[in-house]
C-alpha positions as CSV (number, residue, x, y, z in Angstrom):
1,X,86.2,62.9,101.3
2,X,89.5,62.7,103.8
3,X,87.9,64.7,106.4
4,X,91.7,65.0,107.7
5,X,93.2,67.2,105.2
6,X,89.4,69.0,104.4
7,X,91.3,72.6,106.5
8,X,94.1,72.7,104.5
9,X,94.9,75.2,102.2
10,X,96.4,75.2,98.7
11,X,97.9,78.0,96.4
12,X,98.2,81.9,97.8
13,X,97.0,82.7,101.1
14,X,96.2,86.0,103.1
15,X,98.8,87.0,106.0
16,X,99.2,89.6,108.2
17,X,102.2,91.5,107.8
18,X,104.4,91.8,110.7
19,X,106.1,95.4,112.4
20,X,109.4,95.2,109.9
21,X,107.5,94.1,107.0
22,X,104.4,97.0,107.5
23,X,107.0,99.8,107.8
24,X,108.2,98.5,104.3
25,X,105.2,98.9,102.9
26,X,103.7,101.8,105.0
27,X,107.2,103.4,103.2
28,X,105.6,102.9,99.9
29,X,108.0,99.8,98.9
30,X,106.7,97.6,96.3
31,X,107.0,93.7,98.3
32,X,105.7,91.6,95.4
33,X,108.2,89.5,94.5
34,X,109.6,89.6,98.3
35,X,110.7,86.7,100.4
36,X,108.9,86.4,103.8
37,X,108.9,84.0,106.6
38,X,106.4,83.1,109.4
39,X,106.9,85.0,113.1
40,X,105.6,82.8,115.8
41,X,102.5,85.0,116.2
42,X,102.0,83.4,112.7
43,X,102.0,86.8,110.8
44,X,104.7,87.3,107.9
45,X,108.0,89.5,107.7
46,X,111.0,89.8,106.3
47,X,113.8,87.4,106.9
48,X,116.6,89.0,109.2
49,X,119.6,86.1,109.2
50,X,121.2,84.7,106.2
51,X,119.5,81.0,107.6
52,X,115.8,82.0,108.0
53,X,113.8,80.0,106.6
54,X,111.2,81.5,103.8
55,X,109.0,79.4,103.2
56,X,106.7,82.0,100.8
57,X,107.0,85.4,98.3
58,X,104.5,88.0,98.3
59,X,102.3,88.0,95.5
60,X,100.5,91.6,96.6
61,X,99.4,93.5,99.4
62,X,95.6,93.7,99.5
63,X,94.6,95.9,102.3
64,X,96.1,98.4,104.7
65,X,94.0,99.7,107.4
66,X,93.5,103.5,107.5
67,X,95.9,103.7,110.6
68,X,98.6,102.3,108.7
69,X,99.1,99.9,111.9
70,X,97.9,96.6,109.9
71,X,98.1,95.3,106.0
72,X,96.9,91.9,104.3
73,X,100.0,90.0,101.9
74,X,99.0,87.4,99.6
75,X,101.8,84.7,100.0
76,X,102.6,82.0,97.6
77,X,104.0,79.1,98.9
78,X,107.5,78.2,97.7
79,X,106.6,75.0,96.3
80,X,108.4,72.9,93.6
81,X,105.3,72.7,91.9
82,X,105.3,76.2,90.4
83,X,107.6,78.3,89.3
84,X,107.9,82.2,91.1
85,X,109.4,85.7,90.3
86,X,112.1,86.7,92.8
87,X,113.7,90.0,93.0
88,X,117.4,89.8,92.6
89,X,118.9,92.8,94.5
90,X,119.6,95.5,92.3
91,X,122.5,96.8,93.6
92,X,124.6,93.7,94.9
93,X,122.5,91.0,93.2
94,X,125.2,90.8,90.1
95,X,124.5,88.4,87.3
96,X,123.7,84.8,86.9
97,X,122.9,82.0,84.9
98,X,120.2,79.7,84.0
99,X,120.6,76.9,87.5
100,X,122.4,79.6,89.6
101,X,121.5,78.5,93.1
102,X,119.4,81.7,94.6
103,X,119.7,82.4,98.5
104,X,118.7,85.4,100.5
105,X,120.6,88.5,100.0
106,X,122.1,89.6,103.2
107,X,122.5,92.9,102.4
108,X,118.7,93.3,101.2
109,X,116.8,90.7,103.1
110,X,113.6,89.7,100.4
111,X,115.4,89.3,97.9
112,X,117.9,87.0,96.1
113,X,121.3,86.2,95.1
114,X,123.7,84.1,93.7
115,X,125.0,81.5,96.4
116,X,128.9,82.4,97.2
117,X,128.9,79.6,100.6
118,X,127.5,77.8,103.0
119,X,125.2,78.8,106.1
120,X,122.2,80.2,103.9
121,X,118.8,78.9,103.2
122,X,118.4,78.0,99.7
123,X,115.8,79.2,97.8
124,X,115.8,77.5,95.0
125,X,117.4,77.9,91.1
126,X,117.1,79.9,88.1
127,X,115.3,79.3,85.4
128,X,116.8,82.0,83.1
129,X,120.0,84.1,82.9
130,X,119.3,87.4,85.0
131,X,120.7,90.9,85.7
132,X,120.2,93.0,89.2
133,X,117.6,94.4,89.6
134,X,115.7,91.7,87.5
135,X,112.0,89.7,88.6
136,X,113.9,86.4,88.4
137,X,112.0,83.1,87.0
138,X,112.4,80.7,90.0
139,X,111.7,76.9,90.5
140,X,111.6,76.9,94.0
141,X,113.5,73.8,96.3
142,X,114.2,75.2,99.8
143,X,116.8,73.6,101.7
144,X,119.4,74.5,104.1
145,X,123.1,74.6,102.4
């Protein structure tokens, strides 16, 4: 056994949500499919700057206290190993094509679109043609542009 990597974790994991991302889904706003990023409190929210860093996507949210004032996310790693679904903005994500570089939409932070520059975080690329609106098939390979 390598006793060094035996609390590690691999696969989805349970985070807190953090104050912009529990509004979100206090709102009633389905996350699955959402980008997140870690706060330094270690807790999960949406990414505010084009450059953030998202290092998972929500698979679901599994518990919201009856105050409303806390909820559980299951995140999935971004990992090359496995493929995700990514929302593509459904009004400014446009169209794309199997490759298309992804990066976080600006305008709707969570989700993605086509890359039109530099100064965003990659995501990672499509795996099929897609339309706005559209749970995107994604092969995750973050890295800055």
């Amino acid at each position: 056994m390598n006793f060094i990597q035996s609390n590690t974790q691999v696969g989805v994991v349970p985070l807190l949500a953090d104050t912009n991302l529990l509004a979100t889904i206090v709102a009633g706003t389905d996350v699955r499919g959402q980008l997140v990023k870690l706060t330094a409190g270690g807790k999960v929210e949406t990414p505010s700057a084009a450059a953030d860093i998202t290092l998972f996507s929500i698979d679901d949210v599994v518990n919201i206290n009856a105050a409303k004032t806390a909820a559980t996310v299951m995140a999935r790693p971004l990992s090359p190993h496995e493929n995700h679904r990514l929302l593509v903005n459904a009004t400014t994500g446009g169209t794309g094509s199997t490759g298309a570089r992804l990066v976080h939409d600006t305008s709707a932070y969570g989700s993605v679109t086509v890359s039109a520059g530099a100064s965003k975080f990659v995501v990672g690329y499509a795996e099929e043609d897609f339309v706005a609106g559209q749970y995107v098939l994604v092969r995750p390979c973050p890295h800055a542009e």
